[in-house]
C-alpha positions in Angstrom: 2.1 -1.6 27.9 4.1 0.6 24.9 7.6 -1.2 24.9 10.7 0.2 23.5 13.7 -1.4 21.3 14.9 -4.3 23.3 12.3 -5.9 24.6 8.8 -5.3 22.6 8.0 -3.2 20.3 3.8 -2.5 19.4 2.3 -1.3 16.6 -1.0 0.2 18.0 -2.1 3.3 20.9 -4.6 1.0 23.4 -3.7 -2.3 21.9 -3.3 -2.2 18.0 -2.7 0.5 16.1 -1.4 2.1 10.4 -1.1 3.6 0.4 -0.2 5.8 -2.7 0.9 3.9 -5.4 4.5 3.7 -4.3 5.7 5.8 -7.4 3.3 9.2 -6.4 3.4 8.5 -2.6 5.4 11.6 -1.4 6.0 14.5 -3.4 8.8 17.0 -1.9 6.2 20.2 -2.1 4.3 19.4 0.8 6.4 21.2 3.6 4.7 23.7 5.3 5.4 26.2 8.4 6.2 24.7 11.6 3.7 25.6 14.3 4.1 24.1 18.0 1.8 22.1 19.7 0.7 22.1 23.4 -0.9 20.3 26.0 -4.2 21.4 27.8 -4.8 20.9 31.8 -7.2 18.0 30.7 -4.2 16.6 28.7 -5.1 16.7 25.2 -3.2 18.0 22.5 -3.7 21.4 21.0 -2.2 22.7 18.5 -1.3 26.6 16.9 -3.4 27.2 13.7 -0.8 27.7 11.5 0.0 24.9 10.1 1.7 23.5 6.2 -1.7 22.4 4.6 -3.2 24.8 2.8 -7.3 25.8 3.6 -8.6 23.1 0.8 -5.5 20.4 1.6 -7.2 20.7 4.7 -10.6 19.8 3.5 -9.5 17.2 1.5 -8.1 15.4 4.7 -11.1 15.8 6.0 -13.2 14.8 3.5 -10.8 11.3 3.0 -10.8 10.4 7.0 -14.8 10.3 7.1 -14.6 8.3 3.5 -12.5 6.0 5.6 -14.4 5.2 8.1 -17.9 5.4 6.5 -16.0 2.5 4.1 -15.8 1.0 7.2 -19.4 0.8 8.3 -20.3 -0.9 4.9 -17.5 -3.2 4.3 -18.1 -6.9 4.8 -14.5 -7.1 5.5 -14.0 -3.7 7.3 -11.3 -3.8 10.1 -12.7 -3.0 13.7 -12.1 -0.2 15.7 -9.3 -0.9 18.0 -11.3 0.4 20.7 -13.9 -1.7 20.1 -10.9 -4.8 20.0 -9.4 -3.5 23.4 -12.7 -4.5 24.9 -13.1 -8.0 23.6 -12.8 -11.2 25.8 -9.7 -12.8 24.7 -10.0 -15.7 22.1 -8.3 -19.1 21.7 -5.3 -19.8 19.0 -7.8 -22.5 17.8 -10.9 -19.8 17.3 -11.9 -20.1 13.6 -11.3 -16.6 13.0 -8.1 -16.4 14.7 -6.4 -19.8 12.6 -8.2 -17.8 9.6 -6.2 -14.4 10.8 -3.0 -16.3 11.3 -3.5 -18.0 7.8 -4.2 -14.9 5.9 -0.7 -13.0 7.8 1.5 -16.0 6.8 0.4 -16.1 3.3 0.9 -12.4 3.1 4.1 -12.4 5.1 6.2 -12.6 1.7 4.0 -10.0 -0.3 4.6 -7.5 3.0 8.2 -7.9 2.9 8.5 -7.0 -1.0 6.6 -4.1 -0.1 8.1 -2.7 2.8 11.8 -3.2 0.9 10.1 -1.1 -1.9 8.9 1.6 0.4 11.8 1.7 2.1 14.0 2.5 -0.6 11.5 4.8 -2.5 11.3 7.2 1.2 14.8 7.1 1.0 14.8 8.6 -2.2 12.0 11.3 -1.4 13.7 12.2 1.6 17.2 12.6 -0.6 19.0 10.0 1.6 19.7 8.1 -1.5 23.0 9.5 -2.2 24.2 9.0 1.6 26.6 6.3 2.3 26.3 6.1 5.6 22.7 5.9 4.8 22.7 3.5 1.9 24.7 1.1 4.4 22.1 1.5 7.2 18.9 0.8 4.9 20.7 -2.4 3.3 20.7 -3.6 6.7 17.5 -2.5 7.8 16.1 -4.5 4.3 17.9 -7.1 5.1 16.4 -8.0 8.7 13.2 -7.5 7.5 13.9 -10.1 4.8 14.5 -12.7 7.5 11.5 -12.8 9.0 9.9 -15.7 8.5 7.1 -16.4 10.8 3.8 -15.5 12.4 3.2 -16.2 16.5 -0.6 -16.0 17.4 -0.7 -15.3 20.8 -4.0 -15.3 23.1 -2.0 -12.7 25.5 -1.0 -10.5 23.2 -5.1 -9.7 23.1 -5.3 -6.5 20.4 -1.8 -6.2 19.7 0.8 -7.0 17.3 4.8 -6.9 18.2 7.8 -7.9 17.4 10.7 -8.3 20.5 14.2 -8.1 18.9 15.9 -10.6 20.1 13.7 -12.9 18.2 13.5 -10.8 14.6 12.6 -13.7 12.8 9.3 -13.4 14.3 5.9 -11.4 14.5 3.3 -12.1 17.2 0.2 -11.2 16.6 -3.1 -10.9 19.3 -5.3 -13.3 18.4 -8.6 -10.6 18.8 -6.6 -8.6 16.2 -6.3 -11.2 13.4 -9.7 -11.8 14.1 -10.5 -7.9 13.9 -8.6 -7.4 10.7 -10.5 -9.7 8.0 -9.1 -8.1 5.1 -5.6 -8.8 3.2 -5.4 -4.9 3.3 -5.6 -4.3 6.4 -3.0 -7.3 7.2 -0.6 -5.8 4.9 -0.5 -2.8 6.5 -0.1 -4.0 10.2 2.5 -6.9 8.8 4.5 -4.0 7.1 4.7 -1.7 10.3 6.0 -4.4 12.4 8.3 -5.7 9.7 10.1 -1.6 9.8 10.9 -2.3 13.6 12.6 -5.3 12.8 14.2 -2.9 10.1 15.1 -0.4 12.7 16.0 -3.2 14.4 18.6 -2.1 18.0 20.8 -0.2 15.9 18.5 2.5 15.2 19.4 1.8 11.2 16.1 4.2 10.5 15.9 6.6 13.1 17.4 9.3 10.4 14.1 8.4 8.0 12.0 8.5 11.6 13.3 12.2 11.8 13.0 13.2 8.3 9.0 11.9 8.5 8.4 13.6 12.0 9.9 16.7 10.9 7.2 17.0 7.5 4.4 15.9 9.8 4.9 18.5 12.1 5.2 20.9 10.1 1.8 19.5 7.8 0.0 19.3 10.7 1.3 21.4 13.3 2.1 18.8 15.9 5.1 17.9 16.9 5.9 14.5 16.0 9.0 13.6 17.1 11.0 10.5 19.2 8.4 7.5 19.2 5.8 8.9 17.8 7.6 9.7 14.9 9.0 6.0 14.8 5.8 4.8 15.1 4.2 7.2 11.8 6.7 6.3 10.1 6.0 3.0 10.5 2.1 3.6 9.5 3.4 5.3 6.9 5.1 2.3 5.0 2.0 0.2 6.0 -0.6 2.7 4.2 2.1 2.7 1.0 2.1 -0.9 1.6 -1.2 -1.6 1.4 -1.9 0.7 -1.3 0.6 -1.0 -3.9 -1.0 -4.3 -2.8 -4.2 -3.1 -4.2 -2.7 -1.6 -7.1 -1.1 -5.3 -7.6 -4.1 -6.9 -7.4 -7.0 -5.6 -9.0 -10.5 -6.3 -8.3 -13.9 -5.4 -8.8 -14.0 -3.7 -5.2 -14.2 -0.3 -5.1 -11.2 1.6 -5.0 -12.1 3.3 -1.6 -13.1 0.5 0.3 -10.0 -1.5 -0.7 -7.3 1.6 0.1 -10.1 2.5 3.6 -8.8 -1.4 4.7 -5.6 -0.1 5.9 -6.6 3.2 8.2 -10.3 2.2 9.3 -8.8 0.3 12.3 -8.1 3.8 13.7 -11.7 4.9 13.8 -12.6 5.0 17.3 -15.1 6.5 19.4 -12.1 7.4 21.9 -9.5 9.1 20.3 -6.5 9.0 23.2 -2.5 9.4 22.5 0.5 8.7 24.5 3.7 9.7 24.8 4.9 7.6 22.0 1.7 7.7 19.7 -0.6 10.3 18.2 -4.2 9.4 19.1 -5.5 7.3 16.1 -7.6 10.2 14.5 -5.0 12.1 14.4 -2.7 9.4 13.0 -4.9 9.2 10.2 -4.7 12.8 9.6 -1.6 12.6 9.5 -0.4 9.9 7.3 -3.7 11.5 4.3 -1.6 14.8 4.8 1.7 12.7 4.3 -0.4 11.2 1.2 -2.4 14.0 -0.4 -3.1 11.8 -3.2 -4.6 9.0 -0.9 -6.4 11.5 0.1 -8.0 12.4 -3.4 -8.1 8.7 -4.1 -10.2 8.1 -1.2 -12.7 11.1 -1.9 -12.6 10.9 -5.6 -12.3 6.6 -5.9 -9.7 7.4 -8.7 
């Protein structure tokens, strides 16, 4: 189902799966120790407890995922679980709330790209890959496919999923249960911008250094290793939460802070949390990209 560079690539763990203002996303003082993580006879991942965050980073992670998906349970426009997608007949391209899905992508597609470029180029700056050449020449081309794409595919086969296949970069395809299942702007935003950075990566592996640098600081936030795909596909998360999360500070409204910013993650809030080789389970992903974004994380517990 997961499919690699050049054929498909997919955003989500079982069929779809994810927003500091850009300027305080990622401060350079949240490395911690590396700890190793390992996998039980039942398959699940366990980790050592040492771990980067410290005891009350911890419980403000915590505290910010059940914001997120108590948001969720409220919100008129909350995204569904991708769980609860995976097991949805599929749905026509001419379903009302797959045209509206399809609508709502296309208008944002322009926004998305704006706000991936931005992203891009400030994680190359808190990862210190600014001053690279070799670098500076490989984002420029990564910002540049991304800036080509020009069009969004609903797809009843596609079901819960959204991709991109590199030979056709000009294009994202999108399931058409998962426009349905993500009736907010937010929530588009950030599923438009992690396709949109595998076109960036595009079959030249122009990101795989930023994949790396992301991985790396995961793993050692979290204390699981994060590396290969599943560090592609944080990274990838990553730029949709920061995404999202300049969109809202873009356009403000009278929603409340946390249930706009909750739009972007709350797709991850399943009753069955399973991983894969190339994903973290999407619990854990969440985790993850609120340890990535500590102040997300106080945004989303504080609503400031």
């Amino acid at each position: 189902m997961i499919g690699r560079r050049n054929r498909v690539k997919y955003r989500f763990i079982v069929g779809a799966t994810l927003a500091v203002i850009l300027a305080l996303t990622l401060t350079n003082n949240d490395l911690g120790t590396f700890a190793q993580n390992k996998r039980s006879d039942n398959g699940s991942l366990k980790s050592h407890p040492r771990a980067g965050l410290s005891p009350e980073a911890r419980e403000m992670v915590d505290l910010a995922s059940a914001a997120i998906c108590k948001e969720r349970m409220t919100d008129p426009k909350g995204s569904v679980p991708i769980d609860d997608m995976q097991a949805r007949p599929s749905q026509p391209v001419g379903s009302p709330e797959a045209v509206a899905g399809a609508q709502r992508a296309q208008r944002l597609l322009p926004i998305a790209k704006s706000l991936v470029v931005a992203a891009l180029r400030r994680l190359a700056n808190d990862y210190r890959f600014h001053n690279s050449r070799g670098y500076d020449f490989r984002i420029r081309r990564a910002i540049a496919r991304v800036e080509a794409v020009s069009t969004i595919q609903p797809d009843v086969d596609s079901r819960d999923n959204a991709s991109v296949i590199l030979k056709s970069p000009h294009t994202i395809i999108f399931g058409t249960i998962f426009l349905s299942g993500l009736p907010s702007d937010e929530g588009i935003i950030s599923v438009l911008a992690h396709e949109l950075v595998h076109i960036g990566d595009g079959n030249e592996d122009s990101l795989r250094l930023l994949f790396q640098a992301v991985g790396n600081r995961a793993t050692q936030l979290t204390g699981i290793k994060i590396s290969g795909q599943k560090a592609e596909e944080l990274t990838c998360d990553l730029v949709g939460t920061l995404a999202a999360r300049a969109y809202v500070a873009n356009t403000p409204s009278y929603e409340p802070l946390q249930r706009r910013i909750s739009r972007a993650l709350e797709h991850n809030c399943v009753a069955q949390d399973d991983g894969d080789d190339d994903h973290l389970s999407p619990r854990s992903t969440i985790r993850a990209l609120l340890s990535l974004n500590p102040t997300l994380s106080r945004e989303l517990v504080y609503g400031r």
